[in-house]
N, C-alpha and C positions, 0 to 999 in steps of 0.2 A: 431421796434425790434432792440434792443442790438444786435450789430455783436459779434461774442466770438475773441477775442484775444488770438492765441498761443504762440507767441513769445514776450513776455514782460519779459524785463532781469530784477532779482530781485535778487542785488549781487552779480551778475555772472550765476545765475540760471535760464535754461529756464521755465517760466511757463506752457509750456507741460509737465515737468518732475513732475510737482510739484500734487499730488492728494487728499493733504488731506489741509484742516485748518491750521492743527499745523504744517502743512511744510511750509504753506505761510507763517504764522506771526514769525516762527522760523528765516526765510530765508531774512524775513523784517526787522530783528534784534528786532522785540518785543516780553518784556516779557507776558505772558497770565497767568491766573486763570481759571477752568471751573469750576460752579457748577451745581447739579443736579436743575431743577426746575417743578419737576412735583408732586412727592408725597410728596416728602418736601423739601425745599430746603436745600441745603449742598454740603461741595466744593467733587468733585472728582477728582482722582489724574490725573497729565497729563499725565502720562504712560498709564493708564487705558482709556483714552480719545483716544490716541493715538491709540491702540490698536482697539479699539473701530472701529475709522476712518478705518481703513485697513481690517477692516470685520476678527481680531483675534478672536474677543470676544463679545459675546453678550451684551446690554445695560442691567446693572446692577438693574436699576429700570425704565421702560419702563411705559408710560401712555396713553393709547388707544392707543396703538401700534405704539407712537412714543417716542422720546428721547426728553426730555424738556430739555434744556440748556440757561446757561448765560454764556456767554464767556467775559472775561475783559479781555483788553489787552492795553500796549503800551507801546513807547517806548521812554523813557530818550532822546537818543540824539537830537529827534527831534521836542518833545514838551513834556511839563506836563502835557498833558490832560490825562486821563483815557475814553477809548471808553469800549461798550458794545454791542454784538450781542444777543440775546434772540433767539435761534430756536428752531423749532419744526421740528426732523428729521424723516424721515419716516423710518419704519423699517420693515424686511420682515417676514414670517410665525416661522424664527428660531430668531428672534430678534434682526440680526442683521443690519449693516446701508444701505439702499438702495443706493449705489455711485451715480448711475445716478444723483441723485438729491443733491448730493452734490457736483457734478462735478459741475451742471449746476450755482448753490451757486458761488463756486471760483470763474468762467469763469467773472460773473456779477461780483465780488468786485474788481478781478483783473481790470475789462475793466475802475471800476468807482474809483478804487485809485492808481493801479499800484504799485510802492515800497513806498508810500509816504503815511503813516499812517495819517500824520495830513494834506492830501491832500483832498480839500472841493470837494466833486463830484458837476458837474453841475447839474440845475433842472431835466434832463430827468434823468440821470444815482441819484440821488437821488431819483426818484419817483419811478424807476426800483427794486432798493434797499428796498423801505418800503412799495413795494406791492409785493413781492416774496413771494409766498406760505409758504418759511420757516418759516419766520420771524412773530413771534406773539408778543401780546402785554400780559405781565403778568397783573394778578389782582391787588391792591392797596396793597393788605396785602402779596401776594408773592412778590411785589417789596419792600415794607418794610423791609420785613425779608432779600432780597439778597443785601440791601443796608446796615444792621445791618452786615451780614455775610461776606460784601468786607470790612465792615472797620477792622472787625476784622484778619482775613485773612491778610490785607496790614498794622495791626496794626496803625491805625487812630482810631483818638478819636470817641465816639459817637455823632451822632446828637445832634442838638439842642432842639430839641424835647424830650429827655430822663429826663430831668432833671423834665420837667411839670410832665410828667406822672409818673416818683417817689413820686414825692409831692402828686398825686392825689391818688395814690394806699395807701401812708400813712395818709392820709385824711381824713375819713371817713363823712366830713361834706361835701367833693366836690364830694362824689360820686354820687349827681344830675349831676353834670358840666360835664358828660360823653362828650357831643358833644365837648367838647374845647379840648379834647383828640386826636388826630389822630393815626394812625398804625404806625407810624416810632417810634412815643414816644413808645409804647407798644412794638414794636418787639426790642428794643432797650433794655430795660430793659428784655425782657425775653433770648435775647442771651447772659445777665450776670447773670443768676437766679442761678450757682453756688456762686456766692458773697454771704454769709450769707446775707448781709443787703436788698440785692433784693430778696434774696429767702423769707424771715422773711417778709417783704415788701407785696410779691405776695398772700404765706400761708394765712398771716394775712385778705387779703384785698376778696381774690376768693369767702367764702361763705356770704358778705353781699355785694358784686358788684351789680350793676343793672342789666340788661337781657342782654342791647346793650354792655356795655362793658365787662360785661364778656364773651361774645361771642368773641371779637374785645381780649382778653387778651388769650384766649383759640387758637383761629386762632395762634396767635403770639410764643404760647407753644408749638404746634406743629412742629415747627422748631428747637426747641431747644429738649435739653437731661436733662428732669429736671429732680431733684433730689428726696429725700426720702419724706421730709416732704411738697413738693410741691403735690407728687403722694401721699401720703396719704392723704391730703385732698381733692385733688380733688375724689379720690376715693368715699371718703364718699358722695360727691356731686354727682356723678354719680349713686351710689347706691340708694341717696334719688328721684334723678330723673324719676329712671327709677322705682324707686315703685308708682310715683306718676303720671305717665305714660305722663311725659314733656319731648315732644319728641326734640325740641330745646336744651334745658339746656341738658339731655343726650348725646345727638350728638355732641355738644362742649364740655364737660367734656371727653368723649372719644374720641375726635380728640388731645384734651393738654394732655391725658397719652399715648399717642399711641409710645412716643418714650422716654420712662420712662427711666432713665438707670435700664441697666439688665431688663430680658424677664419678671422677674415677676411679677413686676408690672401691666406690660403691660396683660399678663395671666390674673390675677386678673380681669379685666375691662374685657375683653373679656367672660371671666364666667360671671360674674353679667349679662351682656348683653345676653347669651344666656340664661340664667333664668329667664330672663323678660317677662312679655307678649308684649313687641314691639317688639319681635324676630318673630313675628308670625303676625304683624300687617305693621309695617312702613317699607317700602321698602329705605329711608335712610339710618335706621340701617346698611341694607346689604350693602348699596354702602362706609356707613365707616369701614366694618371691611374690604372690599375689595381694597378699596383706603389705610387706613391707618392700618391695622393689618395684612397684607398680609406676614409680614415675620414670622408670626405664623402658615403658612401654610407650617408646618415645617415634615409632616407626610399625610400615606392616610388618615388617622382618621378625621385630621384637616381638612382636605380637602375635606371629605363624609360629614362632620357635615357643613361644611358653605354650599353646597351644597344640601343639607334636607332640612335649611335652607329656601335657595331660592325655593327649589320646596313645602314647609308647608305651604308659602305665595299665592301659586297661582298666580304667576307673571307672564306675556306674555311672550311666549314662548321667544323672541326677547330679553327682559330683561334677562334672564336666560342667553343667548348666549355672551350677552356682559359681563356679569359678571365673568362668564367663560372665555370667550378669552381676559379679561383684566386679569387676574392672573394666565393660563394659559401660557401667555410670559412673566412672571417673569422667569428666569431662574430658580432661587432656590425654586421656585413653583412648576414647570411646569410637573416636575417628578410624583409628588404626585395629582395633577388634572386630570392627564392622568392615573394615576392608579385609581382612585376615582370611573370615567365613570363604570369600572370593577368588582367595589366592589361588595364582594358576600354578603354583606349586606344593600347593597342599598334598598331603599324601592319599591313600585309599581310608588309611586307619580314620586317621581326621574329618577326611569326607564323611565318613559313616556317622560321622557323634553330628557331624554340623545338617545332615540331612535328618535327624530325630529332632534337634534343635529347632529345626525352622517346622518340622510337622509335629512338631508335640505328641 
C-alpha cells in the first residue's frame, strides 16, 4: 500500500489544503485542457470543471453514472511534453463528483510526482497509477477523435494520417483499401468537415463507402458538429436504411447526425427512427437514441415516447432500469424522466416496468 502524503509543499502550498485536480496542477504551475469523453468527445470549460470538482454543479453529460474525462496538462518551464489523465469519476444519485475518490486520486499523484510534472514515478507508484479504479483506457476511435480535438484546441497541425484518408474519401477506386485507413486519418478529417473541400470530400464519398469504413467515418462524425449538406445526406442514408431494416448502417448513420448543427437535423433522424419497424425490434436503436439523442429529451412527451419505446420492446425489466438511470442523470433530462414515471398517459405496458422500477 501507498502511504498518503499530507505535507508535500507545492509552491508554497500545503497539499492538505489542496482538494481538487485543478488546484494541484494550478499550484504546479501547469496549464490544463479538459474534455468530455463519454458521449462524445469535446473540450469543457475549466470553470465548469472546476465547479464540477467542488460538488457546485452537476456533470454536464454523465455516462453510466460516471464523468468520462481527458485531462491534458503541462507545464513550459519544466518540459515540452504534454501529459494525459483519462478518468472515469464516479458520481452520486444527484450527479454530482463523489470527493472521496477523488481525494484518494490526488493523495496517489501527489505521493508519485509531488510538484515535478515531468518527474518519472518509480515502478510501484507507476503501477499504483495505471491500476486506480479511476483511470480507463478509451477506445481507438475516442482516442482518435481527442487526439484530433487537442490538436485543434492547442492549434497544431493534424496528423499524419489525414492527408491518406482525404485521398481515400476522394478516391472512389481506393474505397476497397479501407484497412490501410485507420481512425486518426478519419477523425482527423471529420474535425475539419466545416472546410468546404472536406465537407464536399465526405458528402461525396458517405453513400458509396464500403460497410467497415463507413462505420469507422460515421464513429469519427459523431464527434464533430457537421454541417447541412453532410446531415442531409446522411439523412437520406439513414432513411434508406432503416426501410431496409440494416440495423448496422442505421445505427451509424444516426450516431454521425446526432450532433447535426442545430436540433433539426438532429429531430429529423430521430423521427425516421421512431417510424421504423426497428423501433419495435432492436434493442441498439434505444441504446442510440439514449447514448446519443438524449438532449432531445427536451420535454415529458420526449421523455414518455423513448420510454413506450423501451416498454413496446419487451426488454428485461433490468434493461429498462439502466436506460432510465442513464438519462435520468442527465441534468437537462432528469426533470422530464421523472415527470414521464407520472404521465397520465402512460400506457399499461409502461406502467408495469415503472411499478418494478420504483419497488425494486
Amino acid at each position: 500500500m501507498i502511504a498518503t502524503i499530507h505535507k508535500i509543499f507545492i509552491l508554497g502550498f500545503l497539499v492538505d489544503s489542496i482538494n481538487t485536480l485543478s488546484e494541484f496542477l494550478l499550484h504546479s504551475s501547469s496549464q490544463y485542457r479538459v474534455f468530455d469523453m463519454g458521449r462524445r468527445v469535446r473540450k469543457i470549460t475549466t470553470d465548469l470543471f472546476s465547479d464540477f470538482e467542488h460538488a457546485k454543479t452537476p456533470y454536464p453529460y454523465p455516462l453510466q453514472q460516471h464523468a468520462m474525462v481527458g485531462i491534458l496538462f503541462w507545464n513550459k518551464q519544466q518540459s515540452s511534453e504534454h501529459y494525459v489523465w483519462f478518468l472515469k469519476l464516479p458520481l452520486d444519485e444527484r450527479g454530482l463528483l463523489q470527493q472521496a475518490s477523488m481525494k484518494q486520486f490526488l493523495d496517489l499523484v501527489v505521493n508519485a510526482l509531488g510538484n515535478a510534472m515531468d518527474k518519472q514515478p518509480d515502478k510501484e507508484q507507476q503501477s499504483a497509477l495505471d491500476h486506480n479504479p479511476l483511470i480507463f483506457k478509451p477506445s481507438q476511435q475516442k482516442l482518435a477523435a481527442f487526439n484530433s480535438a487537442v490538436r485543434q484546441v492547442m492549434k497544431l497541425p493534424a496528423s499524419s494520417f489525414m492527408t491518406s484518408a482525404l485521398s481515400y474519401l476522394q478516391q472512389e477506386e481506393r474505397f476497397d483499401n479501407w484497412p490501410e485507413i485507420g481512425y486518426q486519418g478519419f477523425a482527423d478529417v471529420a474535425s475539419r468537415c466545416d472546410d468546404p473541400m472536406f465537407s464536399q470530400a465526405i458528402a461525396n464519398a458517405l453513400p458509396k463507402l464500403p460497410i467497415e469504413s463507413f462505420c469507422a467515418v460515421c464513429c469519427s462524425l459523431e464527434n464533430a458538429v457537421i454541417n447541412s449538406s453532410i446531415a442531409d445526406c446522411l439523412l437520406k442514408i439513414l432513411d434508406d436504411a432503416l426501410q431496409q431494416n440494416d440495423v448496422v448502417k442505421s445505427i451509424h448513420a444516426a450516431r454521425a447526425l446526432s450532433h447535426s448543427k442545430g436540433a433539426g437535423f438532429q429531430r429529423q433522424a430521430l423521427e425516421l427512427i421512431y417510424n421504423s419497424e426497428l423501433i419495435s425490434k432492436q434493442q441498439d436503436i434505444l441504446v442510440i437514441i439514449a447514448a446519443r439523442y438524449w438532449q432531445l429529451i427536451d420535454n415529458d412527451d420526449n421523455a414518455l415516447r423513448f420510454l413506450e419505446a423501451v416498454a413496446k420492446q419487451k426488454c428485461e425489466q433490468d434493461i429498462f432500469e439502466q436506460l432510465f438511470s442513464d438519462l435520468v442523470a442527465i441534468p437537462s433530462a432528469r426533470t422530464y424522466m421523472l415527470n414521464a414515471l407520472r404521465h397520465p398517459k402512460r400506457s399499461n405496458e409502461l406502467a408495469h416496468y415503472i411499478a418494478k422500477l420504483i419497488t425494486g
